[in-house]
N, C-alpha and C positions, 0 to 999 in steps of 0.2 A: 534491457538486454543488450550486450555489446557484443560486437565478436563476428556479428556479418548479418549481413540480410536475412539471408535463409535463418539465422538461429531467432534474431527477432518475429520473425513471419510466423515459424514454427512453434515457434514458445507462444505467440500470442496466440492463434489458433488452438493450440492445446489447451491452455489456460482457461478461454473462451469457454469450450466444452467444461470442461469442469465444474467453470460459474456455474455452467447453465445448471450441468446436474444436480449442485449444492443446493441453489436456488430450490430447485424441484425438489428438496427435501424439509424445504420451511412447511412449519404448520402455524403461525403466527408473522402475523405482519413485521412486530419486534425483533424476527430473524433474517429479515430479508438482508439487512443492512450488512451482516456479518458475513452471510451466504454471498452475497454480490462480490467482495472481497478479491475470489479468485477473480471472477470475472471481469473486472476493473482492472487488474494486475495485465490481464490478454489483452484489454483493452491500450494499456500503457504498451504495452511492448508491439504492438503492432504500430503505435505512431514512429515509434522510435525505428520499426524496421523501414516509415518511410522516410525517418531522415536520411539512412543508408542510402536511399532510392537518390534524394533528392541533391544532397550535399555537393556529391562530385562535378553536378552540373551546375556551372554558373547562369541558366538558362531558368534553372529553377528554384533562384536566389526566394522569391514569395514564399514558394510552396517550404522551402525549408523554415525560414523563419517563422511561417504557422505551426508546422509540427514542432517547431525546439520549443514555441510558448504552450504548444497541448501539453507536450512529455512533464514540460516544468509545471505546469498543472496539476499534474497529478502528481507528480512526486515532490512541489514545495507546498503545494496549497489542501489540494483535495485528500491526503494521508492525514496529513497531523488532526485534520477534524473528522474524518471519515473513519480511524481505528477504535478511537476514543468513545464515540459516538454508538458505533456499533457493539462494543461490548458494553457500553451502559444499558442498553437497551436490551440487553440478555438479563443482567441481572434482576432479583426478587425481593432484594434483601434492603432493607433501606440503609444501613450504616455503609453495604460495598460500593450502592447507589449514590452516597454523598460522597465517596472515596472517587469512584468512576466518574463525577460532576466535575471535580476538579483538574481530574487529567483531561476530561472535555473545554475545560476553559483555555487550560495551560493549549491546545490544541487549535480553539479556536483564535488566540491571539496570532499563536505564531503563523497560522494560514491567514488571518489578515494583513500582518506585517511583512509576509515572503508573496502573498496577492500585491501589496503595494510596491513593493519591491519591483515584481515581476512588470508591472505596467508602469515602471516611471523608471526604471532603469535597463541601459544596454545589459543584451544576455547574448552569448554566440555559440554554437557547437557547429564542434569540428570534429573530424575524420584525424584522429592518430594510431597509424600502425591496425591494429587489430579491436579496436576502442574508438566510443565516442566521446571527448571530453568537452565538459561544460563549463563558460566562462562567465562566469555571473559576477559583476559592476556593483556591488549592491555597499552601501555605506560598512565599513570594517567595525564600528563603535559596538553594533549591537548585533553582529554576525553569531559571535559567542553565544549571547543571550541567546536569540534566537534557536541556533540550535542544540542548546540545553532545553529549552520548551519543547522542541522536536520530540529529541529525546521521551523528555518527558510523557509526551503525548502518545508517542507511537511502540515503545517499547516497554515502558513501566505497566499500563493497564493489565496484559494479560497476568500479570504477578498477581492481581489482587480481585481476579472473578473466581465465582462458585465453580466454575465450570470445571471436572476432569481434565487434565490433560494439556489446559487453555494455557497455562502458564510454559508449555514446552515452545510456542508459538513466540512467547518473549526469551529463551533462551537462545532462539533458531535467528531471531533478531538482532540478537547483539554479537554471536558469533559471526550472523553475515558481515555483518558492519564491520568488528574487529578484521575480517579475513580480507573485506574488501580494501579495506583501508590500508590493512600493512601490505596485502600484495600487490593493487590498484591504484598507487595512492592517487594518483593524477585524476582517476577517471572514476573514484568511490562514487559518482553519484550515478552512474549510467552501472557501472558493474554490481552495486547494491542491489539494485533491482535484480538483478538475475537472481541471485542468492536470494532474497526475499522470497521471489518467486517460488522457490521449495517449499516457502509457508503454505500457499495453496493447497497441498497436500493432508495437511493436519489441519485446516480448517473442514475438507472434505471429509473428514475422518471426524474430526466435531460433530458436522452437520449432520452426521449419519446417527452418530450418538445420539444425539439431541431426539432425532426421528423416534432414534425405538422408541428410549424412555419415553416419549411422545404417545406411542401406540398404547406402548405397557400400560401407562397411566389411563388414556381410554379404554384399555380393555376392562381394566379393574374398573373403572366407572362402571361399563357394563353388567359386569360379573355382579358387581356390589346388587344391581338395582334388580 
């Protein structure tokens, strides 16, 4: 979340709450993952509200380079394998399942190579204007690659689950990105987030779904016996 402290504080915080309640609507362990989603999302944005905190002080040169390696954690490492991942584990079907395998692998790579990345090359975020921008050092050869796997991993999947609706989640994806990218360009990776962040939303709104049909189905168990 860019754009000042209080919007990162407040978004995370909000976000927060949301996880918790989606969380609260899993009926299976295999939904935790997707449910957590928002919650992780709160979790990103309140590291980022304390780079806000900490940046302008050269006093708390440490505490910023901790938070800039948390933020890039989660949004170079922990997403590509964490989106994938979680809607594999919703699916039933074994053909979507070998489909969702693959965007899990495409996911696990490129969180290995942006993890190697992240801990063997300089990274800096700074304070511009109304934005936090990120300068990431990382080798140019396989930058592309890389995030065409991104890509791959974090935006494709919702296209191709069982789920109602799941697929509104990869269009909300890529408009963010488009909109970040042509009006952000400098700082798409701090103001993506934000925009992503609306996903939380309809994944609440899954999770709710999920629930009934959840109920329904055990009710008619009931009923049946």
């Amino acid at each position: 979340m860019c754009f000042s402290a209080s919007a990162s504080f407040g978004a995370g915080t909000l976000l927060s709450v949301i996880g918790v309640a989606a969380i609260r609507k899993t009926h299976h362990p295999s939904q935790l993952m997707f449910a957590g989603i928002t919650f992780i999302f709160g979790m990103q944005q309140l590291s980022e509200g304390m780079l806000w905190l900490t940046l302008p002080n050269p006093d708390y040169v440490n505490l910023h380079r901790i938070f800039t390696a948390i933020f890039l954690f989660f949004a170079q490492i922990l997403w590509p394998v964490w989106v994938p991942v979680a809607i594999l584990l919703l699916e039933k079907k074994s053909t979507r399942k070998t489909i969702q395998k693959v965007f899990a692998g495409a996911g696990l790579l490129t969180g290995g190579y942006l993890g190697y990345c992240l801990l063997t090359y300089p990274v800096e975020a700074r304070i511009e204007g109304h934005h936090i921008s990120y300068f990431l050092d990382y080798p140019a050869p396989l930058s592309d690659l890389s995030m065409i796997l991104y890509g791959l991993a974090t935006v494709v999947p919702p296209f191709f689950s069982h789920i109602k609706r799941m697929w509104m989640i990869g269009v909300i994806f890529i408009l963010a990105y488009v909109a970040a990218d042509f009006f952000f360009e400098q700082y798409v990776l701090s103001v993506w987030c934000f925009f992503a962040a609306i996903i939380s939303a309809f994944i609440y709104a899954i999770m709710v779904e999920i629930s009934n049909t959840e109920k329904q189905r055990l009710q008619s168990v009931v009923v049946t016996r």
